[in-house]
Rosetta silent file (secondary structure, phi, psi, omega in degrees, C-alpha in Angstrom):
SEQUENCE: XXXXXXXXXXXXXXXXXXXXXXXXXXXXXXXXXXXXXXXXXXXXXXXXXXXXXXXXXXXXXXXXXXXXXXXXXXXXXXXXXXXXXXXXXXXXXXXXXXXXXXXXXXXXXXXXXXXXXXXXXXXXXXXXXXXXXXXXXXXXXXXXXXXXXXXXXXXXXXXXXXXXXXXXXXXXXXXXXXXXXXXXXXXXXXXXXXXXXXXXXXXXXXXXXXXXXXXXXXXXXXXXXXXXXXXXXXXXXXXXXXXXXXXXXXXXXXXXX
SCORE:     score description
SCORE:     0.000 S_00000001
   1 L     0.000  -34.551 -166.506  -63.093  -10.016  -91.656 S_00000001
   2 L   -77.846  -16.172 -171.850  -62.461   -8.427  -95.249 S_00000001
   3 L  -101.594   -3.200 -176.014  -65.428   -6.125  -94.655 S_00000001
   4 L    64.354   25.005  155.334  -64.414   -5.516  -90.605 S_00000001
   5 L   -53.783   73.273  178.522  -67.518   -6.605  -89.397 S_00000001
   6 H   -68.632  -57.849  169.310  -65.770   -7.571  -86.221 S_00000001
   7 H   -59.564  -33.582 -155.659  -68.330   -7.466  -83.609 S_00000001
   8 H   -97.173  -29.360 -161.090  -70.494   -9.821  -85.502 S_00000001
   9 H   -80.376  -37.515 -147.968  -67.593  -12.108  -86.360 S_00000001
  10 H   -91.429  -51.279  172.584  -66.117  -12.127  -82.414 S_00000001
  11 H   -75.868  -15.885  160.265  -69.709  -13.011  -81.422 S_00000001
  12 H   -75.064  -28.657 -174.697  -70.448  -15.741  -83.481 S_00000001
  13 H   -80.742  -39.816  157.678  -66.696  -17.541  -82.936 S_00000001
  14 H   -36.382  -91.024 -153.438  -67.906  -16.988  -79.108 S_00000001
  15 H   -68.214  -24.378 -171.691  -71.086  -18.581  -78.846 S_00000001
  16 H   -72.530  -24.394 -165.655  -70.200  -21.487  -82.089 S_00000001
  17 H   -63.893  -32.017 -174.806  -66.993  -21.843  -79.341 S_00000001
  18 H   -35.310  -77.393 -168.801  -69.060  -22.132  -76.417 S_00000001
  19 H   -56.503  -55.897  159.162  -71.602  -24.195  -77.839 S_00000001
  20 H   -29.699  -57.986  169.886  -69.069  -26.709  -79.376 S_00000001
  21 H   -68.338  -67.460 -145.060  -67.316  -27.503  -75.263 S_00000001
  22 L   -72.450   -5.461  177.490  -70.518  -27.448  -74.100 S_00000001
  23 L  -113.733    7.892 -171.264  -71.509  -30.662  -76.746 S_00000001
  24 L    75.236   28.970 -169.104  -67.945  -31.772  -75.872 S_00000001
  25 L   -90.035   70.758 -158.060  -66.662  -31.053  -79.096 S_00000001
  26 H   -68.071  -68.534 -160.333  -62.892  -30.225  -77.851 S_00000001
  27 H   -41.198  -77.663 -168.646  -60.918  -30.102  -81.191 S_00000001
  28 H   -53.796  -30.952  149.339  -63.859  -27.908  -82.941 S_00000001
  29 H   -29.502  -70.200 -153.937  -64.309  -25.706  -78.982 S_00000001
  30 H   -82.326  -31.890 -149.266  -60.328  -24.862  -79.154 S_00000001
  31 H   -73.821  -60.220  174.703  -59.881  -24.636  -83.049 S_00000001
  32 H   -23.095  -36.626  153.929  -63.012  -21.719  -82.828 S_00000001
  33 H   -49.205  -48.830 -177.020  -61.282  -20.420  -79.872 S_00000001
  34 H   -73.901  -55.062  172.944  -58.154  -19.785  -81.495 S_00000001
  35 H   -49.376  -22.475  167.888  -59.775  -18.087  -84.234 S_00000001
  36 H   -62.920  -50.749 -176.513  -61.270  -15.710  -81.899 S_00000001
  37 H   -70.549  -31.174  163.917  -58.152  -14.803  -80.545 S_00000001
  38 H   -53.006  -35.967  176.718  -56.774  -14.467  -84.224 S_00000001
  39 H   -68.460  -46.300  172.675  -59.525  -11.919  -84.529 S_00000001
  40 H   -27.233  -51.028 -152.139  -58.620  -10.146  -81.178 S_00000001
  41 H   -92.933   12.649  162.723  -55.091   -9.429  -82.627 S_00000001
  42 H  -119.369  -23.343 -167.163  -56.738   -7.473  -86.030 S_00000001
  43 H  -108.703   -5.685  170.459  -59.447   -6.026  -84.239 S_00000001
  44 L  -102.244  153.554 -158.720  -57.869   -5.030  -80.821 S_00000001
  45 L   -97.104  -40.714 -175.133  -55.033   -2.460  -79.917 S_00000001
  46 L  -143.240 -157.460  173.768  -54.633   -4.124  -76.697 S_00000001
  47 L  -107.244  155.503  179.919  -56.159   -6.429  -74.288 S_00000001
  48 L  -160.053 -159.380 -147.257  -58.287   -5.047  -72.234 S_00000001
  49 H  -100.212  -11.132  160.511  -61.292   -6.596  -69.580 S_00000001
  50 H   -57.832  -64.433  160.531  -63.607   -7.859  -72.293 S_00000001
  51 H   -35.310  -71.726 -173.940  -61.048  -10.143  -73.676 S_00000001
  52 H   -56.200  -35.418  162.161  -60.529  -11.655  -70.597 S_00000001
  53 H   -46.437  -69.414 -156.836  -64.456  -12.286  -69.802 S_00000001
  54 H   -60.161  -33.945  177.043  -64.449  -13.947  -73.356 S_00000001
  55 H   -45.281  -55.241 -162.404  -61.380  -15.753  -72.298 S_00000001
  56 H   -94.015  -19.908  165.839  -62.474  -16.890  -69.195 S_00000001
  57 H   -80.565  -21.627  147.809  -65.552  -17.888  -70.369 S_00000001
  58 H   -53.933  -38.010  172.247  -64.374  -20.170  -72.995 S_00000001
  59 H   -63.848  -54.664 -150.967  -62.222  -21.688  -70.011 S_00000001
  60 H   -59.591  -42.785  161.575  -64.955  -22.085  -67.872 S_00000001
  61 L   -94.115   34.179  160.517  -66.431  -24.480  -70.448 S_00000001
  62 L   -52.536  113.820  178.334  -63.735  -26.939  -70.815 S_00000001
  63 L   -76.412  142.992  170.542  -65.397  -30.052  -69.538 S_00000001
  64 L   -46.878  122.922 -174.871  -63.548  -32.362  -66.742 S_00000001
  65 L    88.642   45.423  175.763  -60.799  -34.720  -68.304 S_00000001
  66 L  -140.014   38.582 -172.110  -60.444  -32.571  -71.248 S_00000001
  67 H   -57.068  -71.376  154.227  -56.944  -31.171  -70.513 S_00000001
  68 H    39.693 -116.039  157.737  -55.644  -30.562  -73.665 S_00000001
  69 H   -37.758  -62.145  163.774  -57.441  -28.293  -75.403 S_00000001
  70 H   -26.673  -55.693  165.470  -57.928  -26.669  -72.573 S_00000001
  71 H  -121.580   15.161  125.743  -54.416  -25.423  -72.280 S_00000001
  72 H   -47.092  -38.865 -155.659  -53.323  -25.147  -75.396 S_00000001
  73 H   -67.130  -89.190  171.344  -56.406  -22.648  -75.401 S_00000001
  74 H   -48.596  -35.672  178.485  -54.654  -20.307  -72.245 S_00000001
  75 H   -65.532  -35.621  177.473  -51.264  -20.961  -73.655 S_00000001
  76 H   -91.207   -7.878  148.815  -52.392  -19.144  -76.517 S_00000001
  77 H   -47.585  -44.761  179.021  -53.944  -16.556  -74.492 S_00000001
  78 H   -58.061  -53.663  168.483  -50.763  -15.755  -72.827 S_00000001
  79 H   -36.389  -79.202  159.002  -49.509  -15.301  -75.937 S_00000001
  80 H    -9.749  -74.150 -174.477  -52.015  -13.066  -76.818 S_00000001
  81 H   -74.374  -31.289  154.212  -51.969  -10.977  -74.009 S_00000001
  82 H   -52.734   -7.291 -174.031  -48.184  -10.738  -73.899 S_00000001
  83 H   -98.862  -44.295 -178.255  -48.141   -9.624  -77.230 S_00000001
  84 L   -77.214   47.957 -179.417  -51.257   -6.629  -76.553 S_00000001
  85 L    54.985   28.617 -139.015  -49.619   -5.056  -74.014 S_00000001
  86 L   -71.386  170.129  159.177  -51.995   -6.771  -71.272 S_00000001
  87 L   -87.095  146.795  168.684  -51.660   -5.428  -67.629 S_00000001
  88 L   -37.237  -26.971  150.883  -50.385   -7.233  -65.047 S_00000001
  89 L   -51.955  -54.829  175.101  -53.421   -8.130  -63.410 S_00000001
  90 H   -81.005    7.475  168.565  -54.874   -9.883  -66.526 S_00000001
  91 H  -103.232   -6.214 -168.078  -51.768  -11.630  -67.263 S_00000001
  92 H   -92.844  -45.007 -178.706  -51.510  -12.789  -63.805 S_00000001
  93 H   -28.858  -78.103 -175.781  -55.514  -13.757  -64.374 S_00000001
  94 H   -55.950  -39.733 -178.764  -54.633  -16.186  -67.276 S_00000001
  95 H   -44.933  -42.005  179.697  -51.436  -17.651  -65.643 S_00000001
  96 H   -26.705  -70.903 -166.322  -53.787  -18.276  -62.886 S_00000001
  97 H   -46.874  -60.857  155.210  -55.810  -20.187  -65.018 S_00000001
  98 H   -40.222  -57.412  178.413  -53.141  -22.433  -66.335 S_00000001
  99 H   -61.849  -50.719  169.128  -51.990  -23.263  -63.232 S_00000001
 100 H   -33.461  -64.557 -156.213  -55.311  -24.497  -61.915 S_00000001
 101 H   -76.654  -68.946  171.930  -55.454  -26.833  -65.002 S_00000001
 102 H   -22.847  -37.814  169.054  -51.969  -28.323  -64.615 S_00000001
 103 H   -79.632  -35.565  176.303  -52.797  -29.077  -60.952 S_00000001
 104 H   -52.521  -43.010 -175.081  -56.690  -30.810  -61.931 S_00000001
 105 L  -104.221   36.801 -169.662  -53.959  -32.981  -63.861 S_00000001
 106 L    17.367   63.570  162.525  -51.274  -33.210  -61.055 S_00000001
 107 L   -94.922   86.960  176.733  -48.547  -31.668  -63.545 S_00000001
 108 L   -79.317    1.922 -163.581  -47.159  -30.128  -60.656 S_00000001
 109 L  -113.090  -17.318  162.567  -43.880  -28.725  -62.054 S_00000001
 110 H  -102.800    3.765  148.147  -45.666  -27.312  -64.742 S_00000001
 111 H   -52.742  -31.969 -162.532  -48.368  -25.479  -62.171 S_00000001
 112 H   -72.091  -45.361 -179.076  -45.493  -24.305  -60.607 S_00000001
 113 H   -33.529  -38.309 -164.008  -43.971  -22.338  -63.707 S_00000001
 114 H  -103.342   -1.762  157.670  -47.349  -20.303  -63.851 S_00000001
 115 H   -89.285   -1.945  155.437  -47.919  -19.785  -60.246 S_00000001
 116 L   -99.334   60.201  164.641  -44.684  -17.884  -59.624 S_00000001
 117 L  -147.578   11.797  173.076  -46.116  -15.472  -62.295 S_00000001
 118 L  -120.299 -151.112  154.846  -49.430  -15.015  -59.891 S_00000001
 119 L  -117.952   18.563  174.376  -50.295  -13.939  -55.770 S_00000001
 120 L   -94.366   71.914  168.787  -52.162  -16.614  -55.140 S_00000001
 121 H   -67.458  -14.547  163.325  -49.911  -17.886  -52.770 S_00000001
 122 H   -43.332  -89.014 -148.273  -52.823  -20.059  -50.740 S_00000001
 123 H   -60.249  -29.472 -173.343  -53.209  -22.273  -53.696 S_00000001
 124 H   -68.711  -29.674 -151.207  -49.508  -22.268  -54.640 S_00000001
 125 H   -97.036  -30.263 -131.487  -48.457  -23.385  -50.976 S_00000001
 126 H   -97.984  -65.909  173.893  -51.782  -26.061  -51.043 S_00000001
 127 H   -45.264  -48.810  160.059  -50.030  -27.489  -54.130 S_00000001
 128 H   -39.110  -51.220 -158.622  -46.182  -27.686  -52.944 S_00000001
 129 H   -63.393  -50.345 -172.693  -48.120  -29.356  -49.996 S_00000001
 130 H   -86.939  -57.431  149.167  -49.799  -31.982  -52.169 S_00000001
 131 H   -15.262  -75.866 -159.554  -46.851  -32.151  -54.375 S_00000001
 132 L   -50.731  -23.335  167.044  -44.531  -33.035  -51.550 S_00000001
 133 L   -42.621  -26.958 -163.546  -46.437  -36.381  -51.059 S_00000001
 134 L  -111.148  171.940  -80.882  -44.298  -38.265  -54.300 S_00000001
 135 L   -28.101 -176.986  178.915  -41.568  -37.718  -52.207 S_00000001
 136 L  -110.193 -177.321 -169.845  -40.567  -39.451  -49.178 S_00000001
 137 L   -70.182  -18.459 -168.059  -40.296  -37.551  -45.778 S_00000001
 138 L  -100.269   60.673  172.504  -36.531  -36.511  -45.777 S_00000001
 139 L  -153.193  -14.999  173.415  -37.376  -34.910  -49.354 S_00000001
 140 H   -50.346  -39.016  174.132  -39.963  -32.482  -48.145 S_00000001
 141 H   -78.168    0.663  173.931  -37.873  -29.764  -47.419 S_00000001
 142 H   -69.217  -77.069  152.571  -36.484  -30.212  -50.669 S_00000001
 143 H   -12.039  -58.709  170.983  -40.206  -29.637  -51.962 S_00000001
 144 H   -58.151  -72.844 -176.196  -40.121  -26.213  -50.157 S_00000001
 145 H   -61.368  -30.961  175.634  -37.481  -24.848  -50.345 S_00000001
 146 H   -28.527  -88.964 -164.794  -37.211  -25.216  -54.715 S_00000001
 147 H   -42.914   -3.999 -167.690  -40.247  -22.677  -55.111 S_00000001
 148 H   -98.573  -71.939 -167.701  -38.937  -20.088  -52.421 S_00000001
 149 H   -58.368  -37.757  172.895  -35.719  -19.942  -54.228 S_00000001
 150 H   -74.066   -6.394 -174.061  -37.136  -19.629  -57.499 S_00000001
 151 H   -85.511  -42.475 -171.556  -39.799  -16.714  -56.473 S_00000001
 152 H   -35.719  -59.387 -172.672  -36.048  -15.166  -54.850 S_00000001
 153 L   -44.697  -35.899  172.351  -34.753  -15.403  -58.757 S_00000001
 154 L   -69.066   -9.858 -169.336  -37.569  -13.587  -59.703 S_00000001
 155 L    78.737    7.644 -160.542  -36.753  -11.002  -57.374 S_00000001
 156 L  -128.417   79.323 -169.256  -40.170  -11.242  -55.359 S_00000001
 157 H   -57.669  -23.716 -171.186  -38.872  -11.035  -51.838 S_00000001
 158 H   -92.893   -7.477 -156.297  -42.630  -10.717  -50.459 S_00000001
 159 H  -103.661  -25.160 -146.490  -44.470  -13.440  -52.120 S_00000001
 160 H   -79.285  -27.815  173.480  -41.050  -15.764  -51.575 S_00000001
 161 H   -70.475    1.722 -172.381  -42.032  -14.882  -47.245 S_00000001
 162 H   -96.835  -42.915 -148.497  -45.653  -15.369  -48.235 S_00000001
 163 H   -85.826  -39.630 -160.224  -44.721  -19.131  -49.300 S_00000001
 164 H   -63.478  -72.028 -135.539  -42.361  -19.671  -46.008 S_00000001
 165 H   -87.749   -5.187 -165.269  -44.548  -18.902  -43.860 S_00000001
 166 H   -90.171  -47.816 -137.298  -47.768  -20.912  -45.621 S_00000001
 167 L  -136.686   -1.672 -171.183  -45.528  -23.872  -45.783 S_00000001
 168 L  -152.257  -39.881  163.131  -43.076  -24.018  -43.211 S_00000001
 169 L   -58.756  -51.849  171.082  -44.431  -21.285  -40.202 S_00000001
 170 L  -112.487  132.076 -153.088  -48.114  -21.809  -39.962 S_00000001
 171 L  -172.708  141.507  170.584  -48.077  -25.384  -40.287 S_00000001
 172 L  -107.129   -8.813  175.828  -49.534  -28.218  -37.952 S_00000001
 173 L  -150.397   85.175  177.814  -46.663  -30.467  -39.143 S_00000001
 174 L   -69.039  155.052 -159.265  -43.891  -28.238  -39.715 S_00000001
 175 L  -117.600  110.704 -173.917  -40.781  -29.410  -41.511 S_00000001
 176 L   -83.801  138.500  174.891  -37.171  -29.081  -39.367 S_00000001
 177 L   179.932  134.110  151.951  -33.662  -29.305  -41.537 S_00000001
 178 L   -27.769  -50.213 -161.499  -30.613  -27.345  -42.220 S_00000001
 179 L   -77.702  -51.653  167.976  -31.749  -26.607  -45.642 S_00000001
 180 H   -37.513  -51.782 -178.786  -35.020  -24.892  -43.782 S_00000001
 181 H   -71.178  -12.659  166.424  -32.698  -22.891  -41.770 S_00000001
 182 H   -82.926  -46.815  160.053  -30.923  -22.048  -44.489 S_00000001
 183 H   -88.561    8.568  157.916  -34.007  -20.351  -46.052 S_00000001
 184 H   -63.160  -60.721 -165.315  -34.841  -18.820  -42.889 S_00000001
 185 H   -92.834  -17.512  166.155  -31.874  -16.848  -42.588 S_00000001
 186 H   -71.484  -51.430  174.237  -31.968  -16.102  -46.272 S_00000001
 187 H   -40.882  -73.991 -146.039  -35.427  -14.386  -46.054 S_00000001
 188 H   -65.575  -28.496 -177.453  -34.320  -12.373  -43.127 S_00000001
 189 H   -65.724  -67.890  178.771  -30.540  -11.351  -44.673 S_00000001
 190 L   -68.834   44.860 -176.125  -32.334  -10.451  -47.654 S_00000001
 191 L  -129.504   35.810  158.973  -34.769   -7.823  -46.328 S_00000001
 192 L  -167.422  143.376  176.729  -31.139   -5.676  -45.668 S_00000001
 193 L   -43.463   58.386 -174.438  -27.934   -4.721  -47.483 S_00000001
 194 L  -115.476   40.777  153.040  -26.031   -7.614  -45.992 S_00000001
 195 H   -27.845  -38.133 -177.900  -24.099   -9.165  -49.113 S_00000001
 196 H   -78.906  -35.043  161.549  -21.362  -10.149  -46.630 S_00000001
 197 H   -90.051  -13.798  135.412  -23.753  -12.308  -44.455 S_00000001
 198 H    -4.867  -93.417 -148.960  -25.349  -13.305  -47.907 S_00000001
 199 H   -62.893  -28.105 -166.084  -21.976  -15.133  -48.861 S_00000001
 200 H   -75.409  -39.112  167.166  -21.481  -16.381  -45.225 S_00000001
 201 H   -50.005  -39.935 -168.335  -24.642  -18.208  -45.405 S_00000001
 202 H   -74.524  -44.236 -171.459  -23.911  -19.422  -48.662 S_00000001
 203 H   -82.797  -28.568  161.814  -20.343  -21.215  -47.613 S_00000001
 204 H   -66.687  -42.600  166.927  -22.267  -22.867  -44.332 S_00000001
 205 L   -71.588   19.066 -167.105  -25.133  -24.111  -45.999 S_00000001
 206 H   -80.261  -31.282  174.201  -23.231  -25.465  -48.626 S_00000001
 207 H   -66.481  -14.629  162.979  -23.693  -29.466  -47.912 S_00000001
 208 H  -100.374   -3.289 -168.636  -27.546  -28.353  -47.983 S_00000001
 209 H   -93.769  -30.728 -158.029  -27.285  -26.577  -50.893 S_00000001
 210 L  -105.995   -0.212  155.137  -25.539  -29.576  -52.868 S_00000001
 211 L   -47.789  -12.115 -151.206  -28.861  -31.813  -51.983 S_00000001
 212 L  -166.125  113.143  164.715  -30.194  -29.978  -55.463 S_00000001
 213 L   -78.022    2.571 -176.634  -27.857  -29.014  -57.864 S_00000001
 214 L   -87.865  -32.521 -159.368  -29.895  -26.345  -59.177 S_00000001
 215 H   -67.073  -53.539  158.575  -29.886  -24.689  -55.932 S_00000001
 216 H    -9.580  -64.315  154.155  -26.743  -23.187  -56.517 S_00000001
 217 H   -72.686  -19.669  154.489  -27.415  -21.590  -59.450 S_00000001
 218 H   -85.674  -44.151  143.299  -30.297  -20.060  -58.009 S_00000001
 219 H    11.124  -45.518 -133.742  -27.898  -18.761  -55.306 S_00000001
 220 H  -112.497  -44.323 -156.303  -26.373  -17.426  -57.772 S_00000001
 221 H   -99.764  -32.486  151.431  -28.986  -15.798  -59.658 S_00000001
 222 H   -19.968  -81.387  135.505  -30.276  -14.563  -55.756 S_00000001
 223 H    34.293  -84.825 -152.816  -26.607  -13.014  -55.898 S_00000001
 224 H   -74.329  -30.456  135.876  -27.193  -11.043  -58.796 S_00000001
 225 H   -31.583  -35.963  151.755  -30.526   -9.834  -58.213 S_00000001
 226 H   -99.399  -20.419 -175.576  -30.360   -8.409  -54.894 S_00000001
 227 H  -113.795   -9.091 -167.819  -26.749   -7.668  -54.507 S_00000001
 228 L    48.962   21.064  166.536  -26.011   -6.932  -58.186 S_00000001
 229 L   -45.350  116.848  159.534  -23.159   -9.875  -57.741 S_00000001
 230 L   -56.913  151.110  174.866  -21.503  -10.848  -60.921 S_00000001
 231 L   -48.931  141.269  158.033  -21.854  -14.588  -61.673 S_00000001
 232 L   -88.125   -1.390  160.288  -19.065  -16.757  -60.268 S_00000001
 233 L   -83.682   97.778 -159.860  -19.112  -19.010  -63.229 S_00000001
 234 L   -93.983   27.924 -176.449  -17.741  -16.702  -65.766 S_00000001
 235 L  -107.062  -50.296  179.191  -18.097  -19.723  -68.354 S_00000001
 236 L   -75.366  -97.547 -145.741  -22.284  -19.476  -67.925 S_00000001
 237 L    82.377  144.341  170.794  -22.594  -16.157  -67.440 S_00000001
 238 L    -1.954  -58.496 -170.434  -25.831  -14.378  -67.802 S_00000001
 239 H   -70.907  -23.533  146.534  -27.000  -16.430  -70.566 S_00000001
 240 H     1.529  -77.350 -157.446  -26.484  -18.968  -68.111 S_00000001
 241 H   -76.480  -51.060 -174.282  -29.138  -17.644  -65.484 S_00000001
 242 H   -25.940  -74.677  172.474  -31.421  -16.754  -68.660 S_00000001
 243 H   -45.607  -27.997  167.861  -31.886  -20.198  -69.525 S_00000001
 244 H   -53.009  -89.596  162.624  -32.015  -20.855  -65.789 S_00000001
 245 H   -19.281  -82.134 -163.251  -35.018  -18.623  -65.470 S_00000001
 246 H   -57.992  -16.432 -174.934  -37.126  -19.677  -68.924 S_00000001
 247 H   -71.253   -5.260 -129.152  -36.687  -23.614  -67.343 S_00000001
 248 H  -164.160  -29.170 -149.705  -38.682  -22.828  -64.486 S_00000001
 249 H   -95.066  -57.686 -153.393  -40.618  -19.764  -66.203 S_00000001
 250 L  -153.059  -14.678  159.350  -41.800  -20.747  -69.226 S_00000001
 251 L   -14.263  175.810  166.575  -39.847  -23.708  -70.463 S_00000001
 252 L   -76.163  153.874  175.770  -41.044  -27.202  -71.537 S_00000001
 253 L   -46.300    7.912  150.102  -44.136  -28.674  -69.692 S_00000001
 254 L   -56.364  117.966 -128.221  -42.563  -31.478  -67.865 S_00000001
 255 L   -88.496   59.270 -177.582  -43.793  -32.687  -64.367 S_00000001
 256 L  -104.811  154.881  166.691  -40.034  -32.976  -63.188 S_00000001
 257 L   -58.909    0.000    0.000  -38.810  -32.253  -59.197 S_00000001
C-alpha cells in the first residue's frame, strides 16, 4: 500500500479471499474481503463494474450454511458503494445480493428491507408468498399488503403495481378482503391528482387500516409523497416518517411481521 502497488495488492487479497471460502475458511474469506474493499476506497475514485465482478465473485464463494460472513461481507459492500458514488444499477446489484441471502436463511423481514431497494419484483412477490405461510389464512392479506405500502413510501408507484398484480391479480389462489380493496383503489387513485379521493379512501378503510398499526403511518407518509400532505401528527413530524422509512430501509436485521 505505502508504495501504491495496488493492482498487485487487490489481486492477491482476491485470490488469498477466494481461496480461503473455497477451503471454508469463513472468518479468514470475509476478514481478506474486507481488506480488499479497504483497498478499493484508497485506490478507487468510484465504483465502477470491476468492483462489482470482484464483489460478486467473492459472494459467489460463500459456501451453503455460512450466512454470516457472507453478509456482513455485502453489508460492507453497500457501504462501499454508497460511499463511491456507485450507480444505481450496481447498488441495486448488491442489495440484490443481500436479499437472496436473507431469504436462503428465511429472514424474511430483513430480505424485504433490500428488495424494495431492487426490480426484481418476481423474487420479491415469490418471497411475500412463502413468507405468508407463518401466518394463518386471515393474515395473508396482511402479508401483502405491508410491502405494497412500503414500496408507496418510497414513492415507487410502478414496482408497488408490479407487486399487486404478482401477488394478488395473477394468482391461482387469490386473496379477497377489505384491506385488498383498499389497496386496489389506492393503486388506481394514485396514478391521478385525486388527494380528495385519497382522504376518502383513507376514512373508509379505516377499520382495515387499524389491523397494522404501522399502516397508518405509511398512509401518512403515502400522503406526503404524492400529494405533498403535511403530516397529521404534528408531534412526529418528519423525523417521524424518517425513522419510519430507515425501520423498513435499512434498520436493524430482525425477522419481525
Amino acid at each position: 500500500m505505502h508504495q501504491k502497488k495496488y493492482d498487485d495488492i487487490q489481486t492477491l487479497l482476491l485470490s488469498g479471499a477466494c481461496l480461503m471460502l473455497d477451503h471454508k475458511e469463513m472468518n479468514a474469506g470475509t476478514e481478506l474481503a474486507t481488506l480488499l474493499l479497504e483497498v478499493y476506497k484508497v485506490s478507487s475514485p468510484k465504483m465502477n463494474a470491476t468492483i462489482l465482478d470482484c464483489m460478486k465473485k467473492i459472494y459467489s464463494k460463500y459456501p451453503e450454511g455460512a450466512p454470516a460472513g457472507k453478509i456482513t461481507f455485502l453489508k460492507n459492500c453497500v457501504k462501499f458503494a454508497s460511499e463511491k458514488s456507485a450507480s444505481v444499477e450496481h447498488l441495486e446489484e448488491i442489495h440484490y445480493l443481500l436479499a437472496k441471502s436473507f431469504v436462503e436463511e428465511k429472514e424474511y423481514g430483513s430480505a424485504q428491507k433490500y428488495f424494495l431497494k431492487t426490480s426484481k419484483n418476481d423474487e420479491f412477490a415469490n418471497m411475500i408468498k412463502e413468507w405468508s405461510k407463518q401466518g394463518g389464512e386471515a393474515e395473508r392479506d396482511l402479508f401483502i399488503a405491508r410491502p405494497i405500502l412500503q414500496t408507496l413510501c418510497c414513492g415507487n408507484l410502478k414496482q408497488a403495481n408490479a407487486l399487486y398484480d404478482r401477488l394478488v391479480v395473477n394468482t391461482s389462489s387469490p386473496v379477497s378482503s377489505p384491506l385488498m380493496n383498499y389497496i386496489k383503489f389506492l393503486l388506481l387513485t394514485l396514478e391521478r391528482d385525486a388527494l380528495p379521493l385519497f382522504e376518502i379512501l383513507r376514512k373508509k378503510y379505516t377499520p382495515s387500516l387499524n389491523r397494522d398499526p404501522a399502516f397508518h403511518q405509511y398512509v401518512e407518509i403515502i400522503a406526503q409523497v404524492f400529494y405533498k400532505v403535511k403530516p397529521q401528527n404534528p408531534m412526529g413530524g418528519f423525523g417521524m416518517f424518517g425513522d419510519i422509512l430507515k425501520s423498513f430501509m435499512g434498520g436493524g436485521e430482525t425477522n419481525s411481521k
